[in-house]
N, C-alpha and C positions, 0 to 999 in steps of 0.2 A: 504494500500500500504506500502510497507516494502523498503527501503533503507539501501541498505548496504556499507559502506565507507572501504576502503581499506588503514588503517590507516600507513602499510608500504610506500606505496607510496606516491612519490614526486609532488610536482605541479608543472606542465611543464610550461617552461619561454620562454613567448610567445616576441619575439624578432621582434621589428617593424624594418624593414628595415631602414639603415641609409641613410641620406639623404646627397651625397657626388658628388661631379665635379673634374673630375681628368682628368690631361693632359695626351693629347694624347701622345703617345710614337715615340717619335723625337729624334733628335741629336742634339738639342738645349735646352740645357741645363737654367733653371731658379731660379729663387729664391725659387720660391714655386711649390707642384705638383697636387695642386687643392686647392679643398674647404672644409671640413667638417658643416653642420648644426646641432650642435646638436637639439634636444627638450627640452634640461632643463640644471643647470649646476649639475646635479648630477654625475659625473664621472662612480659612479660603476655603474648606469643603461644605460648612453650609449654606453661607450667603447664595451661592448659583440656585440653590433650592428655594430660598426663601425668594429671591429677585423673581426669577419665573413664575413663581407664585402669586407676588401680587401684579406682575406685570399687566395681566387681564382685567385685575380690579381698580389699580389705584393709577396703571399706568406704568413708561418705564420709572425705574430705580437709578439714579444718576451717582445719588453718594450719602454714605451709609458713617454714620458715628456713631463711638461705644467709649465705653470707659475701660482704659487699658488694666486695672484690679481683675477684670471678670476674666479677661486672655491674656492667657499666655504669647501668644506672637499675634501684633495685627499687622497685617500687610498692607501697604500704600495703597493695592489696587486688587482686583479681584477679575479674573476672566469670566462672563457671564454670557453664553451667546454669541460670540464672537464681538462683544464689546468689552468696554471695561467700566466696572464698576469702583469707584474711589470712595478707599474708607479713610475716615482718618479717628483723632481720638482726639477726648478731652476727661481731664481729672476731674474735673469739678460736674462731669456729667453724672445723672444717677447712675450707680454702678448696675441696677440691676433692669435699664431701659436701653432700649438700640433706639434711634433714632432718623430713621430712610426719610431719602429726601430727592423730589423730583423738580427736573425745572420746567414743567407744564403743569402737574398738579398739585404739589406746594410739598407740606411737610407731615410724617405721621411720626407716633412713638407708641413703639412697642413694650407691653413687660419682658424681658428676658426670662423664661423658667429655666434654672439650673439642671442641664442635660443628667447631676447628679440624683432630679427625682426621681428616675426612670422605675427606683426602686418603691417610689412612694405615688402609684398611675391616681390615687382620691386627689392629692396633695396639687396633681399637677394638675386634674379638673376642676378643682374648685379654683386656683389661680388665674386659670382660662376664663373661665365664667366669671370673676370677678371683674378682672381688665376688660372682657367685652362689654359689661353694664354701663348705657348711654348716659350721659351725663355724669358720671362719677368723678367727683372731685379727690380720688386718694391718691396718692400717689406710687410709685413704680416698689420703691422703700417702705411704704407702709403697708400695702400689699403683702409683701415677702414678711414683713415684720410679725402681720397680722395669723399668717399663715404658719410659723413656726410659734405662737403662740397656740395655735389652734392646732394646730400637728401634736403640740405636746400633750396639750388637753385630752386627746383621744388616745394617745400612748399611756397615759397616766392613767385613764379611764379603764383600758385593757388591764394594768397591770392590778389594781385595785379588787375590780373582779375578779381577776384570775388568785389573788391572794385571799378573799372574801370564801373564794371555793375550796381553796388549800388550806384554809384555818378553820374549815368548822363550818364555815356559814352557810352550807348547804344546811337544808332542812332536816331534823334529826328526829327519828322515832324515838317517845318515850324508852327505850330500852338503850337510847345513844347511839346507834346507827343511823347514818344518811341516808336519806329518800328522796325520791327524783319529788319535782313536782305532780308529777303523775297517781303518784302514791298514797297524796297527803286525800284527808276524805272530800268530798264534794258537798257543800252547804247547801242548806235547803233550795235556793234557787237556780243553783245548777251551777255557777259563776264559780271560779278561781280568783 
């Protein structure tokens, strides 16, 4: 069997959809105009996803700022479509907002969700659905602040329970053995 490689050609750059929540188009103006997730902080392999993305919606993407705390390397420019897309950065920008920016249809900002949630998919829907709500005045950092405050809330919640179960607090027949709920007697109107 003979293989022949066609050594002029390119290897096509298979581009995973980006994973974005974007408000709906109101007159209520907000802080923010959704969500972005990336999958990693590597800037030049997600921007091409995210650019194509909203190219249909918002229009093209001309140039893209981040706050260089969130990545690790941001590149001057970005190949997108056989154009170039120019990032640049600034310190004083929310760390946890990108901010794309076109020169026909103006300016958006996105929340960044930390590619790190991947492990926590509630964590990273509820974030979504937050930054897409029209007229929300919170912002990109109070979002994220809000969300680890409520992330803990529920991990604490779990462990509480689960310690409530392991000490006893399961339901205990007269004789000191535990019994499901199922067990206990049923009251005259039938109700648990």
């Amino acid at each position: 069997m003979t293989t022949t490689l066609d050594r002029g050609a390119q290897p096509a750059v298979v581009l995973r959809p980006a994973c974005l929540s974007l408000t709906p188009k109101t007159a209520l103006a907000g802080r923010l105009d959704g969500a972005w997730w990336p999958r990693s902080r590597d800037l030049e392999a997600e921007l091409p996803a995210l650019a194509a993305a909203l190219d249909e919606t918002w229009g093209r993407i001309t140039r893209v700022t981040v706050n260089p705390s969130r990545w690790p390397v941001v590149p001057r420019a970005v190949a997108v479509d056989g154009r170039v897309l120019h990032v640049g950065w600034f310190t004083e920008q929310d760390p946890d907002k990108l901010i794309l920016l076109s020169s026909t249809v103006g300016r958006w900002d996105l929340l960044v969700i930390p590619p790190e949630t991947e492990t926590e998919p509630a964590a990273a829907a509820r974030l979504m659905a937050a930054a897409a709500i029209p007229g929300s005045v919170l912002a990109a950092g109070v979002l994220m602040a809000n969300e680890t405050v409520i992330g803990r809330g529920i991990r604490d919640t779990g462990r509480r329970e689960a310690a409530w179960e392991d000490e006893g607090g399961a339901c205990m027949s007269p004789f000191g053995e535990p019994m499901g709920r199922t067990a206990l007697p049923l009251p005259e109107n039938g109700w648990r």
